[in-house]
C-alpha positions in Angstrom: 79.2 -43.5 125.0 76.7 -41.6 126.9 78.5 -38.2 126.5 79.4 -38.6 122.9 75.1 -39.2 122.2 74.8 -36.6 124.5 77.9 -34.2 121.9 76.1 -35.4 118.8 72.4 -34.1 120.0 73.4 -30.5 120.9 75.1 -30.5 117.0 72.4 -32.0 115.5 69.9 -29.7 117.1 72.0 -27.0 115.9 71.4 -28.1 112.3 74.9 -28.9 112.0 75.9 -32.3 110.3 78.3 -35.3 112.5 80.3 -37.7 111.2 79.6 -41.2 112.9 79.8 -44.7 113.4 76.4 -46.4 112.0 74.8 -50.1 112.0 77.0 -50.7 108.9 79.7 -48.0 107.9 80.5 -44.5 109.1 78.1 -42.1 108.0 77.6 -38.5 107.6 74.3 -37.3 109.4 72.5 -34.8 110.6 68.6 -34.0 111.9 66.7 -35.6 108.6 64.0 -32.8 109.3 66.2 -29.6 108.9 66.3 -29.0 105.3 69.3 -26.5 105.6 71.7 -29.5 107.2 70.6 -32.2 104.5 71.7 -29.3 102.2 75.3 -29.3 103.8 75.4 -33.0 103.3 75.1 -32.7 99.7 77.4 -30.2 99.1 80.0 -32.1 101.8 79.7 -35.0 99.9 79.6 -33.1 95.9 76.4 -35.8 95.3 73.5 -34.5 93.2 70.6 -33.9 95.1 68.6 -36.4 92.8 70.5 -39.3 94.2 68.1 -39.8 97.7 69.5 -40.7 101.2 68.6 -43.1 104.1 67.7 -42.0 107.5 67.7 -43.5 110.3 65.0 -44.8 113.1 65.6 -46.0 116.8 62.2 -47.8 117.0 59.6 -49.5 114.3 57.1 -47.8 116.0 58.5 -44.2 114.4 57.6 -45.5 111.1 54.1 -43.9 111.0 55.3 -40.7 111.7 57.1 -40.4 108.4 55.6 -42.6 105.9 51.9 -42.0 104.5 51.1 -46.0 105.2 53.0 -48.9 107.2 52.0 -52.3 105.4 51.9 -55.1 108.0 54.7 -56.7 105.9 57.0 -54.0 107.0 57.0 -55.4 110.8 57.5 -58.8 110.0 60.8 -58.1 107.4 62.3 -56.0 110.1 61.5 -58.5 112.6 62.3 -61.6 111.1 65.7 -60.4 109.6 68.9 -60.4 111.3 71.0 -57.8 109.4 70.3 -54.2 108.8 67.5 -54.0 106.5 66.5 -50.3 104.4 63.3 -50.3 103.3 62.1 -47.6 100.8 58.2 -46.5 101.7 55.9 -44.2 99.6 54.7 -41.1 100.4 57.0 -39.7 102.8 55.7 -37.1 105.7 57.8 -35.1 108.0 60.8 -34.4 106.5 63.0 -32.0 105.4 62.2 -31.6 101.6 65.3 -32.6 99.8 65.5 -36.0 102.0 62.4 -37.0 100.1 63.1 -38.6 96.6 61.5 -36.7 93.6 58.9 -39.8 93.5 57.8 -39.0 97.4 59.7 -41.9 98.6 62.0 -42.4 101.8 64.6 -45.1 102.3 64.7 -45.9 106.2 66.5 -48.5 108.4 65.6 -49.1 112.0 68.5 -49.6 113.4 70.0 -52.1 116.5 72.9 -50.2 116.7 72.7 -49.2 120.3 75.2 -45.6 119.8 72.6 -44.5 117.1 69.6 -45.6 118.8 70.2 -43.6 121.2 71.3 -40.3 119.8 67.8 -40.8 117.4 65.8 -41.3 120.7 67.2 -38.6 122.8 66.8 -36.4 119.4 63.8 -37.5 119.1 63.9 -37.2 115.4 65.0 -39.5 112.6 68.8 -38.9 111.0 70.4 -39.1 107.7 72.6 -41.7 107.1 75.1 -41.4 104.2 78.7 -43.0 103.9 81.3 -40.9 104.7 83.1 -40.5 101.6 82.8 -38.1 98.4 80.4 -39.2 95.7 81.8 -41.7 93.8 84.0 -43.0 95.8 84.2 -46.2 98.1 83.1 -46.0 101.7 85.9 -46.3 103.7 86.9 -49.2 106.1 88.2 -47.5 109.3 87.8 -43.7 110.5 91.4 -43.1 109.6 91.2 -44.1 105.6 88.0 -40.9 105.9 89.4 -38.4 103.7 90.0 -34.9 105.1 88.1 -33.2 103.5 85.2 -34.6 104.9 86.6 -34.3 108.5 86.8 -30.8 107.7 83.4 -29.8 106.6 81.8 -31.6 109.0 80.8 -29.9 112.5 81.3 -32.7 114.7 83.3 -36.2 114.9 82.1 -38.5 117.1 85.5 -39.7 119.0 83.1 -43.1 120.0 84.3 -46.4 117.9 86.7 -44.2 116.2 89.4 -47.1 116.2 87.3 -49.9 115.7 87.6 -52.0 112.5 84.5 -52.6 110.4 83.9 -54.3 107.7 81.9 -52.8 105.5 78.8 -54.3 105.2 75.6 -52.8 103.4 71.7 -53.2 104.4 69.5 -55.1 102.2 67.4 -53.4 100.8 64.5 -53.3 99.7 60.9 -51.4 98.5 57.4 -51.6 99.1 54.6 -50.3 97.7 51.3 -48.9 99.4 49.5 -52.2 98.5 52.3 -54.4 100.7 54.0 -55.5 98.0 58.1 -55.6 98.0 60.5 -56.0 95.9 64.3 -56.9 96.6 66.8 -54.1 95.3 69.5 -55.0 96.9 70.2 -58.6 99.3 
């Protein structure tokens, strides 16, 4: 494990975009504060750039770095649930521009996953997470059922969990606004 983290830094700090095993499916990511690579992301996956995407935190602690205001609530939802949980914030800060939704908001997930945890904390930078499939269509099970062509226009495949099975499983999700208050978009 350590070498593949150490494979998918030196990309991502290149502003290139990986193809990786996440908390719930494989994902297409790359450094969520290089606007140029969350460019590539939209154009590998053909999805309009209206449709916003999730990135990804190794520690709760991050959260103030990127969102204008962390409600109190926010730590005790990620704390008290036991499945990975996406929480859209208002007022994003830090990021590249097109990860930020036309209303100023930012899906993120801190993750358990201990693979992304620690490519995010030797990073040192949140990353996009996306499922690694066209627009459209369904995310796919295994590594092998990822169509080609996004193998091809990615810049790095991370060779760690490739043949592990997973079932697909999204986050909940859900959004908060800058009074505390949450709503449930997705359980």
């Amino acid at each position: 494990m350590r070498d593949e983290v150490i494979n998918c830094v030196k990309v991502l700090l290149d502003g290139k975009v990986i193809l990786y095993p996440t908390d719930t499916i494989w994902g297409i990511g790359c450094d969520a504060t290089n606007n140029r690579a969350v460019q590539k992301i939209f154009k590998i996956k053909q999805r309009p750039e209206q449709k916003s995407l999730i990135i990804l935190l190794d520690k709760v602690e991050k959260l103030e770095k990127y969102v204008q205001k962390v409600p109190e609530i926010v730590y005790d939802l990620i704390k008290g649930v036991n499945r990975p949980l996406t929480i859209v914030y208002p007022n994003a800060k830090n990021l590249a521009k097109s990860v930020i939704a036309q209303d100023k908001s930012i899906a993120i997930r801190v993750v358990k996953d201990e693979f992304c945890q620690r490519v995010i904390s030797l990073l040192d930078k949140p990353i996009v997470s996306t499922s690694a499939n066209l627009s459209g269509e369904n995310p796919p099970l295994v590594f092998s059922k990822i169509s080609k062509e996004i193998i091809e226009q990615v810049d790095y495949s991370v060779k760690y969990n490739k043949f592990l099975i997973r079932e697909i499983k999204t986050s909940t999700m859900v959004k908060i606004d800058s009074k505390g208050e949450f709503i449930v978009l997705r359980s």
